[in-house]
C-alpha positions in Angstrom: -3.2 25.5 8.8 -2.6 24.6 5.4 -4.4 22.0 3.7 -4.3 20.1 -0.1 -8.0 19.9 -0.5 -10.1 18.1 -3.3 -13.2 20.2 -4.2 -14.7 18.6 -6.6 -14.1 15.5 -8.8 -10.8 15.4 -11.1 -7.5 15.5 -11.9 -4.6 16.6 -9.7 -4.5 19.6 -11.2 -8.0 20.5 -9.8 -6.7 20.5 -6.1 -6.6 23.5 -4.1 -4.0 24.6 -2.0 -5.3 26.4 0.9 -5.5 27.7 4.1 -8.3 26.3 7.2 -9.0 26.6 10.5 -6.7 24.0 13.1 -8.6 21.6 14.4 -10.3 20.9 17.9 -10.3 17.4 19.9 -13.1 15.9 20.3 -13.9 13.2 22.6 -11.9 10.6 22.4 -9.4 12.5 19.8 -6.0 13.5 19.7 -4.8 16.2 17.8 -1.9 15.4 15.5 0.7 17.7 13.8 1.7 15.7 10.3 5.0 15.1 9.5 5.0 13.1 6.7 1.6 11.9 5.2 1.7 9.1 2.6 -0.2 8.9 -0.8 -1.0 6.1 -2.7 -2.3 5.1 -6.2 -6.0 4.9 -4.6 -5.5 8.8 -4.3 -5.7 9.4 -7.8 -9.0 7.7 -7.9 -10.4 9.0 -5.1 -10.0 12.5 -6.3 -11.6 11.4 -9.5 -14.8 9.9 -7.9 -13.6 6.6 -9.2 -13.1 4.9 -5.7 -15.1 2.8 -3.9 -15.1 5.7 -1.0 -16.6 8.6 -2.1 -16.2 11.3 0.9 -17.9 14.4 1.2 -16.6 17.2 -0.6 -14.1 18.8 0.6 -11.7 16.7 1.3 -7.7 15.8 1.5 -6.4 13.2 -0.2 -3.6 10.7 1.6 -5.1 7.9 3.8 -2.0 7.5 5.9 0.6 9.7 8.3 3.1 9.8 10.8 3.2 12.9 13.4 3.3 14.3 16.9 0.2 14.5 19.3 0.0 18.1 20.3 -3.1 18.0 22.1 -5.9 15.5 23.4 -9.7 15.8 23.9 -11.4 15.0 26.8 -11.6 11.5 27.8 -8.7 10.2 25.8 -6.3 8.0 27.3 -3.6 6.1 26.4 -1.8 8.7 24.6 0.5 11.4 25.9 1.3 14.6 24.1 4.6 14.6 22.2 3.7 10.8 21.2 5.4 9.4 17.8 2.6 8.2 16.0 0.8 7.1 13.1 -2.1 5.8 11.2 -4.5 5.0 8.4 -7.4 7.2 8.4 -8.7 6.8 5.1 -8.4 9.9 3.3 -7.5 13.8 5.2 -4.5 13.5 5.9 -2.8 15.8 3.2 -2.5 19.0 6.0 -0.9 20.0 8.4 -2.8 18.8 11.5 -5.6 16.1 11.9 -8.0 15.2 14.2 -8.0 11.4 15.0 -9.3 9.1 17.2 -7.1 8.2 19.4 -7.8 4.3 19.0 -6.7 4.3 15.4 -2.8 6.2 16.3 -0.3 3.8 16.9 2.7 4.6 18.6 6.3 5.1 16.6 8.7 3.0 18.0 12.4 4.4 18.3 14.5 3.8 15.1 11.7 4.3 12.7 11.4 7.3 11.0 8.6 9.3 10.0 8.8 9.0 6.6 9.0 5.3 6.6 6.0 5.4 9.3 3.7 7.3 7.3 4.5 5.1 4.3 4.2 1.6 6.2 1.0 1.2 6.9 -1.0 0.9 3.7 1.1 -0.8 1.0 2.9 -3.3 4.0 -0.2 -3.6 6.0 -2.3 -4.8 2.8 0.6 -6.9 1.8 1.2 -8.7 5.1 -2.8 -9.4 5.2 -2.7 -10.3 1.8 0.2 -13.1 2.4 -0.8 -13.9 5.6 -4.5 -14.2 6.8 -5.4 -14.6 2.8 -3.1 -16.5 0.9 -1.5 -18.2 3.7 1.9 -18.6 2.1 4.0 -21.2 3.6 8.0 -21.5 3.6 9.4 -22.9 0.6 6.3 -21.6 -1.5 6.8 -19.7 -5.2 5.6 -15.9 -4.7 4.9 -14.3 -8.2 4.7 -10.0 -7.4 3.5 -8.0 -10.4 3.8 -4.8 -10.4 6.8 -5.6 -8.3 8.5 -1.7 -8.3 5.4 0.1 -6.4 5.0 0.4 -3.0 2.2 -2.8 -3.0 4.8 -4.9 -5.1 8.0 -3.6 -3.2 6.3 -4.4 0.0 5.3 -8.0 -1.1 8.4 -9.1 -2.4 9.8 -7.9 1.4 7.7 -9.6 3.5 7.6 -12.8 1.1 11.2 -13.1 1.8 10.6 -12.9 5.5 8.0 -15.3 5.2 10.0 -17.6 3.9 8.8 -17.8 0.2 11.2 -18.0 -2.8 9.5 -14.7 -4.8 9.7 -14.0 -8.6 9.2 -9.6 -9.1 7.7 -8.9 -12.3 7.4 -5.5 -13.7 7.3 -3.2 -16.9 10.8 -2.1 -17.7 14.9 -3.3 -16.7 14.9 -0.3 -14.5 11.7 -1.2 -12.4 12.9 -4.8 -12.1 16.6 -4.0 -11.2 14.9 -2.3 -8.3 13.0 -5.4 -7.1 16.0 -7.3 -7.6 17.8 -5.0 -5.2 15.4 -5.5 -2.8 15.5 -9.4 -1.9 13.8 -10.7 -5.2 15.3 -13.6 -6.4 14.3 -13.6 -9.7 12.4 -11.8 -12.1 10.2 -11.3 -15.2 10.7 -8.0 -17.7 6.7 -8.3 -19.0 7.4 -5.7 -21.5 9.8 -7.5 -23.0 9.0 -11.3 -22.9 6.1 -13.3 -22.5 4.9 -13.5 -18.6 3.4 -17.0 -18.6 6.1 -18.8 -20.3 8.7 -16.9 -18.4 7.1 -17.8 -15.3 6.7 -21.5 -16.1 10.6 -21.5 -16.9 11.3 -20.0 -13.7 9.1 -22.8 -12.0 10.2 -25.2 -13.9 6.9 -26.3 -15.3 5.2 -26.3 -11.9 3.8 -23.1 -11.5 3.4 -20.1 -8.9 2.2 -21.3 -5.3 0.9 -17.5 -5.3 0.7 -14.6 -6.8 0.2 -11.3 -5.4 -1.5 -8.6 -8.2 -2.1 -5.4 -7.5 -1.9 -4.3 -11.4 -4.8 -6.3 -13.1 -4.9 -5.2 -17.0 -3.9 -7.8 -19.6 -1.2 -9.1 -17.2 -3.9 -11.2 -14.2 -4.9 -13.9 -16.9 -1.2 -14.8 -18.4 0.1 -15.3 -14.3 -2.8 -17.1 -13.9 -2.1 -19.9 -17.0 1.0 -19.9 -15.0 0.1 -20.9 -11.3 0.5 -23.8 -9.7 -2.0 -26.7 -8.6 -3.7 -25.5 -5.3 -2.0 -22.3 -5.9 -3.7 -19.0 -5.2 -3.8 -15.6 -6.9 -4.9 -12.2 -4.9 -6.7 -9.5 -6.4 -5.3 -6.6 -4.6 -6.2 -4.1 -7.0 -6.2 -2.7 -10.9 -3.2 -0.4 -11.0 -3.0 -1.1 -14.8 -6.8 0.7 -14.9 -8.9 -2.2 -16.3 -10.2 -4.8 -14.6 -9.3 -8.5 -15.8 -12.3 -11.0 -16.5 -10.6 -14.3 -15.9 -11.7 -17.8 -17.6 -13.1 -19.7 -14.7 -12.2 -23.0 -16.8 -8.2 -22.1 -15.4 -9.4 -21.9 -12.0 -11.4 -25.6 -12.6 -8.1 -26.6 -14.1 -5.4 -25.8 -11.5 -8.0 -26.2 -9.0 -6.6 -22.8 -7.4 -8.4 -20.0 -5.6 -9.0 -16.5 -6.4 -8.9 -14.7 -3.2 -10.2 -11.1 -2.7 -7.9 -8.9 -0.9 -10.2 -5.9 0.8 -7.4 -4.8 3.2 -9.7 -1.7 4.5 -12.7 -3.3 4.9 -11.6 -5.9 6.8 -9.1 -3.4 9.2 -12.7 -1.8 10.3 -14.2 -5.8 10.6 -10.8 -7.0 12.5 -9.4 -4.3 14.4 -6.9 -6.5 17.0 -6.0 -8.5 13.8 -5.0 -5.5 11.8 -3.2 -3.9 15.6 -1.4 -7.3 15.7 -0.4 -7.1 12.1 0.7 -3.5 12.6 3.0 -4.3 15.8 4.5 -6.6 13.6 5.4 -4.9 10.4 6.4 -2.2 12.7 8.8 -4.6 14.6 10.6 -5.9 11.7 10.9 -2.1 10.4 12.4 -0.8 13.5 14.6 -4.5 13.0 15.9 -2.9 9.4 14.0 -6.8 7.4 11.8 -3.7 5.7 12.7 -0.8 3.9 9.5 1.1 3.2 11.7 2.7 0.8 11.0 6.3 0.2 11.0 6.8 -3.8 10.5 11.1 -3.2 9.4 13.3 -1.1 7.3 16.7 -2.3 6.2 19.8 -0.3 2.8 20.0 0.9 2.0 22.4 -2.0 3.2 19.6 -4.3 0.9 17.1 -3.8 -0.9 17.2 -7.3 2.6 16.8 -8.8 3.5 13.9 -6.3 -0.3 12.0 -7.6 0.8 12.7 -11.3 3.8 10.6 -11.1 1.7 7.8 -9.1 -0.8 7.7 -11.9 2.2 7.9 -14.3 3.6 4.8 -12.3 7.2 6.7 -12.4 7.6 5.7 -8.4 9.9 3.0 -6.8 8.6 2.8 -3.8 6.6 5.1 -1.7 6.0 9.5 -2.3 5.8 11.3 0.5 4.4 14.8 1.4 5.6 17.2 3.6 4.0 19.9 5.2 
């Protein structure tokens, strides 16, 4: 089978493109043919050793995939071959066949596709978790996205709406925040061109963000923060924008808000029927047409370092896929 494979630490360009062995079920495992395997900007740091998982070398990059089950090791049940299914494995899944455990595939239901599979479970699963079991965001309440265009953002600003929230997108160009417009924002904050906190106090009128959901980090974290409500409560989801923010604790006395961590894969491992309930869910309102895991492009197999150049570039709207 072919197989994208990181061999040592670097930049896409230091990928190989090559062929292996297929795999063998082991107990407990299904074999899965990929259809459509998902990356995310946590790829390009993986491959560069700047991750906080560090797998053996070598490796393939993409944590998450959709695909058929062509075969099954001995004592796995549950599963049938010919199963739609997909799942979050981590990292490995840039190939053309994986071996899984067949606890961690979840079933495709019919009018999902598999490129909107393969790219629902990260980005939507960490924003639903996010929303939901951290932030607790309530009906009515002020959702601030940054970085509202990528697949963390564009999934926030989705299920916000379907939570009830009234969400603000914010992002770096007209473009980007046309595109969050055009998918259920209902307003929104050009950050390259005017000045995030007092654009966001306008927008609140003076109160301030219930929430807000950043997945960017850089120079951006501290001006939402001057800008967030009393009680309200900002997630650190990640550090897109490369640096990591040091905030002024004296604006978390004075709002008296919370600064909550959002680990989505650490706590999938710690939680597994909440992160299987959260799953059924987002998958429910997929098959329902409420979310779009909106497919920004799709690249060969072959591709993949060009597919984790424009992620690092942040050209995406939306999700890249990979094909075998």
């Amino acid at each position: 089978m072919k197989a994208l494979l990181c061999t040592r630490y670097g930049t896409p360009d230091d990928l190989e493109f090559v062929d292996l062995p297929d795999p063998e079920p082991g107990v407990g495992e299904a074999v899965v043919k990929v259809v459509a395997a998902a990356l995310n900007f946590f790829d390009t740091l993986i491959i560069a050793g700047k991750y906080q998982y560090k797998p053996a070398f070598p490796f393939s990059p993409a944590a998450e995939f959709a695909g058929v089950v062509e075969s099954l090791g001995p004592g796995t049940s549950g599963l049938e071959v010919g199963d739609r299914v997909m799942a979050n494995i981590g990292w490995g899944a840039a190939r053309e066949r994986v071996a899984v455990k067949a606890d961690r595939l979840v079933r495709i239901p019919a009018g999902v596709d598999f490129d909107r599979a393969a790219g629902l479970t990260v980005t939507y699963g960490t924003s639903y978790y996010a929303l939901k079991d951290r932030a607790r965001l309530r009906p009515g309440e002020t959702l601030v996205v940054l970085g509202a265009s990528g697949g963390a953002g564009l999934a926030a600003i989705e299920l916000g709406r379907i939570m009830g929230a009234r969400v603000i997108a914010c992002a770096s160009s007209a473009a980007k925040l046309d595109f969050a417009l055009r998918h259920g924002a209902d307003a929104g904050v050009d950050y390259s061109r005017e000045d995030l906190r007092e654009a966001l106090r306008r927008l609140t009128d003076g109160r301030g963000a219930d929430v807000i959901y950043d997945p960017v980090g850089g120079p951006y974290a501290e001006a939402a923060l001057r800008a967030i409500a009393w009680y309200g409560r900002f997630l650190v989801v990640g550090f897109a924008a490369g640096d990591i923010p040091r905030l002024p604790l004296n604006l978390v006395l004075l709002k008296s808000c919370d600064v909550l961590g959002v680990f989505w894969g650490a706590w999938i491992e710690r939680d597994g029927a909440g992160h299987r309930a959260n799953t059924d869910m987002l998958l429910q309102w997929c098959a329902q047409g409420h979310l779009s895991s909106h497919v920004h492009a799709i690249y060969p197999l072959a591709q993949g370092g060009e597919a984790l150049k424009a992620i690092a570039a942040r050209k995406p709207m939306g999700k890249v896929i990979l094909r075998p």
